[in-house]
Backbone bond lengths (Angstrom), bond angles and torsions (degrees), N, CA, C in turn:
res aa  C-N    CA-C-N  psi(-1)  N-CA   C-N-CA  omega(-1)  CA-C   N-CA-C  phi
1 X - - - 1.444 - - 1.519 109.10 -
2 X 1.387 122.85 130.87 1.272 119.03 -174.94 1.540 108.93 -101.16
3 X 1.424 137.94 145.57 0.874 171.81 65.52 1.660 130.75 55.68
4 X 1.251 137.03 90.14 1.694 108.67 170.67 1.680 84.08 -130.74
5 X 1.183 104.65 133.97 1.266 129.90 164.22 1.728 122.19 -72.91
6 X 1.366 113.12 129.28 1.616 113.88 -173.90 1.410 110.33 -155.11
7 X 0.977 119.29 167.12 1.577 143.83 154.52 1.250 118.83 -115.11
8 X 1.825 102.24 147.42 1.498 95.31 -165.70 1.644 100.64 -166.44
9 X 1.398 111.26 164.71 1.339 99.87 178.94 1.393 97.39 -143.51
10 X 2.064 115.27 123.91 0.989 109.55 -157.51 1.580 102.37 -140.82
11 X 1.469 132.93 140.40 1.620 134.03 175.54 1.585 101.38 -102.56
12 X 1.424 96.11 116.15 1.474 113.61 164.16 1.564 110.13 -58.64
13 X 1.595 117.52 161.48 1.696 110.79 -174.42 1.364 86.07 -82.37
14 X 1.130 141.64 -12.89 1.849 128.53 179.82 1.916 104.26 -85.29
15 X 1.409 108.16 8.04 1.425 116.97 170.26 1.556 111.39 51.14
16 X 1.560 101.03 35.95 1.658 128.72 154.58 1.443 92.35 -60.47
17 X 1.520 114.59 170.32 2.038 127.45 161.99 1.200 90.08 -141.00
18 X 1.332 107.30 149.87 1.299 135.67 171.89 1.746 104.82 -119.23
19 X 1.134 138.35 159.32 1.271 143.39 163.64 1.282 109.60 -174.80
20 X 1.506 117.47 116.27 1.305 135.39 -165.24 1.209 140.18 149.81
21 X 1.685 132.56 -142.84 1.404 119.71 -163.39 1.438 89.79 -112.87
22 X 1.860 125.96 147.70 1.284 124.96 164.90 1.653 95.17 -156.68
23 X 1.487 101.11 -173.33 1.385 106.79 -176.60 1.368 100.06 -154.40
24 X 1.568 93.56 150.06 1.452 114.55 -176.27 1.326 115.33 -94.04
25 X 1.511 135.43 112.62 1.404 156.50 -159.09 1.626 90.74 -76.50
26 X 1.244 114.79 167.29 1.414 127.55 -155.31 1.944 94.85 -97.35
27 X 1.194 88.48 -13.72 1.930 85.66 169.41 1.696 118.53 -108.77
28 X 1.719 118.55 7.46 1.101 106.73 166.95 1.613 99.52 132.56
29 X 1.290 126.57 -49.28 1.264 147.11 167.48 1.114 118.76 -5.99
30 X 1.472 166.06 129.82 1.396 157.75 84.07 0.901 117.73 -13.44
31 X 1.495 155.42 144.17 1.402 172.78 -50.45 1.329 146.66 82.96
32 X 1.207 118.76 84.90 1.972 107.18 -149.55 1.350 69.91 -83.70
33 X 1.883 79.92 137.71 1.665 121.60 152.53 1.266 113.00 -154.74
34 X 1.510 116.58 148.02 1.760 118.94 -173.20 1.546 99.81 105.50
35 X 1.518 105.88 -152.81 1.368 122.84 -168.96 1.816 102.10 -83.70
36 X 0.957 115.11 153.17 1.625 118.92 165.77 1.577 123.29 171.82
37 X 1.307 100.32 176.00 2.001 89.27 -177.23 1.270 91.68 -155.95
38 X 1.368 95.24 130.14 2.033 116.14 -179.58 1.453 94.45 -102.61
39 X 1.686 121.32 145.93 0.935 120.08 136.54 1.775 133.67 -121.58
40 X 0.433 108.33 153.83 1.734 119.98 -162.20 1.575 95.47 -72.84
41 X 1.204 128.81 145.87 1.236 138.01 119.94 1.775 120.80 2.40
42 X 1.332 92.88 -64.75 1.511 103.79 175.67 0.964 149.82 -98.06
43 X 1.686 83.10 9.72 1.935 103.77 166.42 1.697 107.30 101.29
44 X 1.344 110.81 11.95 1.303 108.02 -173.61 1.619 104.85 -90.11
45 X 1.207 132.67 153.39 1.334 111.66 -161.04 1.794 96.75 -154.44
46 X 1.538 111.19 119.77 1.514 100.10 173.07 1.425 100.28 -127.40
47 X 1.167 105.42 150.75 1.708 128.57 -176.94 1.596 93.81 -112.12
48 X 0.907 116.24 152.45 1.143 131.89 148.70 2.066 123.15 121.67
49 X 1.130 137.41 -154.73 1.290 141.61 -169.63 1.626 109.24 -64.79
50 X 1.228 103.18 139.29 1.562 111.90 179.00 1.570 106.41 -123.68
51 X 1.361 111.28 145.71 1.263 116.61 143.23 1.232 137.73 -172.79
52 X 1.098 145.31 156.81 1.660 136.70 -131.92 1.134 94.37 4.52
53 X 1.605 109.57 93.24 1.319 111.35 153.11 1.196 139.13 70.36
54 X 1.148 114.53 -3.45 1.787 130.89 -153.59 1.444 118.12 -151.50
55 X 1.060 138.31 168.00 1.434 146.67 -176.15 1.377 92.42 -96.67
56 X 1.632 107.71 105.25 1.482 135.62 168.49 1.416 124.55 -124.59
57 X 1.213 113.61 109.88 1.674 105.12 -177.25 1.326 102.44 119.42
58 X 1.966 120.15 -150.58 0.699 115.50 -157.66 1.817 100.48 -122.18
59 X 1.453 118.19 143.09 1.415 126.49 -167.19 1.598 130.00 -165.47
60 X 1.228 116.20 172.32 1.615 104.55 -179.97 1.773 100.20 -134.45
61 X 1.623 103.60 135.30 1.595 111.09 -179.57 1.021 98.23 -146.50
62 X 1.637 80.23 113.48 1.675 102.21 172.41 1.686 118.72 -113.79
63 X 1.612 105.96 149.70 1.248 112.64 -175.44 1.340 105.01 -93.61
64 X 1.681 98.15 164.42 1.488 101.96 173.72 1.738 110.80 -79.17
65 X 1.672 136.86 2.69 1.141 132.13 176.59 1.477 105.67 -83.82
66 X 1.675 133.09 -1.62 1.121 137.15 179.01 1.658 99.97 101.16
67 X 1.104 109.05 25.89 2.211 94.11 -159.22 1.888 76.19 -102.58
68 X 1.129 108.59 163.18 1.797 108.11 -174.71 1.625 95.31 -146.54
69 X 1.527 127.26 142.75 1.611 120.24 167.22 1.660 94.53 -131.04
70 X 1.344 106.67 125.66 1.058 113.28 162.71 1.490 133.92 -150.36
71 X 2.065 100.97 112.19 1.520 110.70 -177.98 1.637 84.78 -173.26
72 X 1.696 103.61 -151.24 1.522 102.84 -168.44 1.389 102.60 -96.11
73 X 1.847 91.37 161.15 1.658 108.62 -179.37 1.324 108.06 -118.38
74 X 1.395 125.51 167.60 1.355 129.82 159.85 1.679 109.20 -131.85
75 X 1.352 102.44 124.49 1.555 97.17 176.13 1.133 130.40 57.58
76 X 1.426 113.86 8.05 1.622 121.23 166.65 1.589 93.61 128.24
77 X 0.984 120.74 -0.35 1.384 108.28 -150.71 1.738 115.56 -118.89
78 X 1.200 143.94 118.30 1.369 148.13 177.43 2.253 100.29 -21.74
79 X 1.024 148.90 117.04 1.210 132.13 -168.53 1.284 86.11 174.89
80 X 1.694 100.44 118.71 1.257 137.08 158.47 1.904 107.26 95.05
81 X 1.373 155.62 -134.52 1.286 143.13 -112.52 1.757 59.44 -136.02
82 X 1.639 101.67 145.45 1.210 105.46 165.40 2.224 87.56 -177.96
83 X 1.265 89.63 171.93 1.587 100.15 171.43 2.131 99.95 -122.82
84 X 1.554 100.02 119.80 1.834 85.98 153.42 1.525 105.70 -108.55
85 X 1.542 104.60 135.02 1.528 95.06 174.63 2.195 91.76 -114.00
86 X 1.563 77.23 138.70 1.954 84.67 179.02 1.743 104.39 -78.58
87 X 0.940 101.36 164.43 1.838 116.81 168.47 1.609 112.38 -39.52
88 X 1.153 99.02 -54.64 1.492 103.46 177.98 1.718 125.61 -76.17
89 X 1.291 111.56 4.99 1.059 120.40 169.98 1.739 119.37 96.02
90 X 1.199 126.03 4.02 0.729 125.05 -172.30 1.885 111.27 -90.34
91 X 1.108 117.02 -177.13 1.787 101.82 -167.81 1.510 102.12 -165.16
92 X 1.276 111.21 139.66 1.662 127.00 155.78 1.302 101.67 -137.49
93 X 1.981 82.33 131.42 1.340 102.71 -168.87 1.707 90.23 -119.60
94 X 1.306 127.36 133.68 1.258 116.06 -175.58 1.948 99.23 168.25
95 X 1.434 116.11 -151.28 1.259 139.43 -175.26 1.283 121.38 -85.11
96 X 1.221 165.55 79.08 1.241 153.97 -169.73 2.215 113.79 -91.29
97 X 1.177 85.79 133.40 1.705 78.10 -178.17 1.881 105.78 -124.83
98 X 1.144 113.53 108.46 1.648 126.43 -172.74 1.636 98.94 54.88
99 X 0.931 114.13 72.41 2.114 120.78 171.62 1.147 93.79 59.45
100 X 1.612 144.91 24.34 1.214 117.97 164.71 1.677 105.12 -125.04
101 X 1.815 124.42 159.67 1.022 129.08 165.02 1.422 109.65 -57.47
102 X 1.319 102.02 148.51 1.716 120.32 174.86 1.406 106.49 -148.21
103 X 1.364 108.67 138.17 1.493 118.04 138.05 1.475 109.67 90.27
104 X 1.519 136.16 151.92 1.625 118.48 -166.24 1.339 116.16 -79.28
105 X 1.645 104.66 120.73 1.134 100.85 -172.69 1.754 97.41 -154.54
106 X 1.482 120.83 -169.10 1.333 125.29 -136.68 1.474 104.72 -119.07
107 X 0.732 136.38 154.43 1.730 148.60 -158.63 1.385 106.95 -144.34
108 X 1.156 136.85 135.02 1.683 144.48 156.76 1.544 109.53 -101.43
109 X 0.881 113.49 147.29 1.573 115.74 176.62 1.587 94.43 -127.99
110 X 1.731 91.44 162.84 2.192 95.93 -167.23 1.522 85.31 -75.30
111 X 0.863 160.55 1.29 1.594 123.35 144.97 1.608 126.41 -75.97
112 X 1.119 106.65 3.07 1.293 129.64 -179.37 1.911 122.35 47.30
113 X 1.820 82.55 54.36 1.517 86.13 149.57 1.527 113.45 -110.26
114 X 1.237 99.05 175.76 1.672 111.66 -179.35 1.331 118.30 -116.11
115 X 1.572 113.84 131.77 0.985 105.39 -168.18 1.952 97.41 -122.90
116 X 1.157 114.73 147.21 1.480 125.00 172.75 1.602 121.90 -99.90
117 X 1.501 117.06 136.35 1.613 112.88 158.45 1.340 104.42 162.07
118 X 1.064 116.51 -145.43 1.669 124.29 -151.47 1.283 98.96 -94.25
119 X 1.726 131.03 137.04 1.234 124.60 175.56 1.489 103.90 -135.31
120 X 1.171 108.07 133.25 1.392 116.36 -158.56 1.730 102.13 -140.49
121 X 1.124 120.51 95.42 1.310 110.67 -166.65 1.469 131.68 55.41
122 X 1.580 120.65 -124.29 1.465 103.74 148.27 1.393 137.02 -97.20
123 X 1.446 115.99 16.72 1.245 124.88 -174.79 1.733 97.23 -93.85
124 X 1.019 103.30 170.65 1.865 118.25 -177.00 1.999 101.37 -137.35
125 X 0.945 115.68 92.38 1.653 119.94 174.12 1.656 105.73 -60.04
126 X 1.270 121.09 153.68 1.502 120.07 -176.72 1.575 116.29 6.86
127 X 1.179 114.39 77.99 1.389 92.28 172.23 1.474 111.42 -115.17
128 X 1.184 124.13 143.02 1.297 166.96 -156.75 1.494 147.22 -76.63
129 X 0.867 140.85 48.77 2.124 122.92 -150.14 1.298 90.19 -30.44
130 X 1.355 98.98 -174.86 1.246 114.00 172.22 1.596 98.41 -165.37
131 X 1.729 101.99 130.18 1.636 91.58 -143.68 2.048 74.77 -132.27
132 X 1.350 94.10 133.97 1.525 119.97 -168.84 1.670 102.90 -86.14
133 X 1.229 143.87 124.50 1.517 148.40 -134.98 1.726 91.48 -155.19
């Protein structure tokens, strides 16, 4: 299948934006791939790597409630080293596997301590302060 590479700036009929790099498939097709930034209708807004179509690689999507995620995605999806920080300021910075937490990693709370331990979806196994000496 051949390939033409482009940039483009385009309004979905759900009055999504697209602006960025894609390519035209050998039957006519558009395809974001490369750098680009969609914004939503509703103010949701991601920067960062595309491919087939989807949020691939590495990027930042932020909501309009102030909540921000930023590291890599697969297929739309929060996956692999990333930070979400919530509205209120609080933050996990760690592993994500398909939109969910994984694996031991670190938590801030809005007073901004940190807490450590097991993250397993939305549960947190022993977790911990973690007190700086």
């Amino acid at each position: 299948m051949s390939e033409t590479t482009c940039k483009i700036f385009y309004i979905f009929p759900n009055l999504d934006k697209y602006e960025g790099e894609c390519y035209h498939t050998s039957d006519g097709v558009v395809i974001r791939k490369g750098f680009g930034t969609q914004t939503s209708a509703s103010g949701v807004t991601y920067t960062g790597e595309w491919n087939n179509d989807k949020m691939n690689g590495s990027g930042t999507l932020t909501h309009p409630s102030g909540a921000i995620y930023r590291g890599l995605f697969r297929n739309n999806m929060y996956h692999g080293k990333g930070t979400y920080r919530f509205p209120d300021g609080t933050e996990y910075n760690g592993t994500f596997n398909n939109n969910r937490l994984e694996g031991n990693e670190e938590f801030r709370d809005s007073q901004g301590l940190v807490w450590t331990g097991m993250f397993h979806n939305k549960a947190a196994l022993g977790l911990k302060l973690k007190v700086n000496m």
